[in-house]
C-alpha positions in Angstrom: -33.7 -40.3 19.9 -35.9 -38.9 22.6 -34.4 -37.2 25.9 -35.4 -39.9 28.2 -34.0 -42.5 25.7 -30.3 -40.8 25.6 -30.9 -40.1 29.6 -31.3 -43.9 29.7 -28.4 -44.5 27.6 -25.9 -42.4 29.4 -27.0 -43.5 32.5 -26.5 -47.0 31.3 -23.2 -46.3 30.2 -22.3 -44.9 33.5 -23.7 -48.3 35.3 -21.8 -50.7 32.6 -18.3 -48.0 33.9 -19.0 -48.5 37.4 -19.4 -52.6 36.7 -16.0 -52.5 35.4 -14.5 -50.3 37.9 -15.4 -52.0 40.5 -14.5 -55.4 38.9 -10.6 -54.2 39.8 -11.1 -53.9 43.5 -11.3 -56.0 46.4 -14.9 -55.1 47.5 -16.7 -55.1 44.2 -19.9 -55.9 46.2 -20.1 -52.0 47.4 -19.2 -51.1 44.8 -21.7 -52.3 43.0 -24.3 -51.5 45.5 -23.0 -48.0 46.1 -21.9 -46.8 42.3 -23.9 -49.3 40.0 -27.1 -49.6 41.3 -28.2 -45.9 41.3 -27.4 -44.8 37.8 -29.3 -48.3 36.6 -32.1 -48.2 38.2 -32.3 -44.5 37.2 -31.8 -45.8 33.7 -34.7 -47.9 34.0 -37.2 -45.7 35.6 -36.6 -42.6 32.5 -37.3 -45.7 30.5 -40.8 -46.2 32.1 -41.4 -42.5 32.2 -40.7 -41.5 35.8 -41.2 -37.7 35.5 -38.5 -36.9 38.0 -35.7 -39.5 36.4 -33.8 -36.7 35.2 -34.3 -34.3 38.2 -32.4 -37.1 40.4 -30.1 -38.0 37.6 -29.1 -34.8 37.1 -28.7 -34.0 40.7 -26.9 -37.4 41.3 -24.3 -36.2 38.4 -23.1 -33.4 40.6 -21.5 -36.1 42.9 -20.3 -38.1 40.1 -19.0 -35.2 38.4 -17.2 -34.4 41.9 -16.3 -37.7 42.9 -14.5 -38.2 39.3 -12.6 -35.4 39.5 -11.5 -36.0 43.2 -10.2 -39.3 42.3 -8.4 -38.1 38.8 -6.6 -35.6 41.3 -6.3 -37.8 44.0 -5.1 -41.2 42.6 -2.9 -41.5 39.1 -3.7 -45.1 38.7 -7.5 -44.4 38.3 -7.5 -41.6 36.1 -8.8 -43.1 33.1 -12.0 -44.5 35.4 -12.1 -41.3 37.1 -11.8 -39.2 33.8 -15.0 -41.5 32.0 -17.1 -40.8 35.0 -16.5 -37.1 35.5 -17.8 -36.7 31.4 -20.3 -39.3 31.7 -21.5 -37.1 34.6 -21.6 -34.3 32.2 -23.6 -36.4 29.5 -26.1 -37.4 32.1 -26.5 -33.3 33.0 -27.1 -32.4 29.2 -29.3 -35.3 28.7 -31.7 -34.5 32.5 -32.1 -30.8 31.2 -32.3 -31.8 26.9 -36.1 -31.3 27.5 -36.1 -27.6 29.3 -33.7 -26.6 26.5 -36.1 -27.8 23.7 -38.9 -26.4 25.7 -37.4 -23.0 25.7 -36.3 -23.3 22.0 -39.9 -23.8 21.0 -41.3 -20.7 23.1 -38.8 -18.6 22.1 -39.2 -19.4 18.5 -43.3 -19.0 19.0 -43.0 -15.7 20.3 
């Protein structure tokens, strides 16, 4: 599987969680809008080959990371959400900097 294949995948994955977290509250529009959209549309552009894809994923995963562990501290009754998104954060970080590691790999093993 290429990197921007398994970016796309875990930034998927973190779309389809948001869909069903925000399918248990009140104002699922926002949620949608605020937590859904981002990571698919990200998704889609690594997809098409946006260069910078994994750049803004990976930067974007910081505040998922930190918003998923806020809420596991913060609120018992969405721990399991909160849990999935801070690890799906950490998915979407390995995945943004999967090419620089290979990159390095191959240097190192040139030289």
């Amino acid at each position: 599987m290429s990197a921007q294949r398994y970016l796309a995948a875990a930034l998927g994955v973190l779309a389809a969680l948001f869909v069903g977290w925000s399918a248990t509250h009140a104002a699922a529009v926002s949620g949608l809008l605020v937590f859904a959209l981002p990571p698919a549309l990200l998704a889609i552009t690594a997809l098409r080959g946006w260069r910078r894809a994994g750049f803004t994923a990976a930067v974007l995963a910081l505040l998922w990371f930190s918003h998923g562990v806020m809420l596991a501290w913060a609120e018992p009754a969405q721990r399991l959400f909160a849990l999935a998104e801070a690890a799906l954060a950490l998915v979407v970080v390995h995945a943004a900097c999967l090419p620089g590691i290979r990159a390095r790999r191959t240097r190192n093993r040139q030289s």
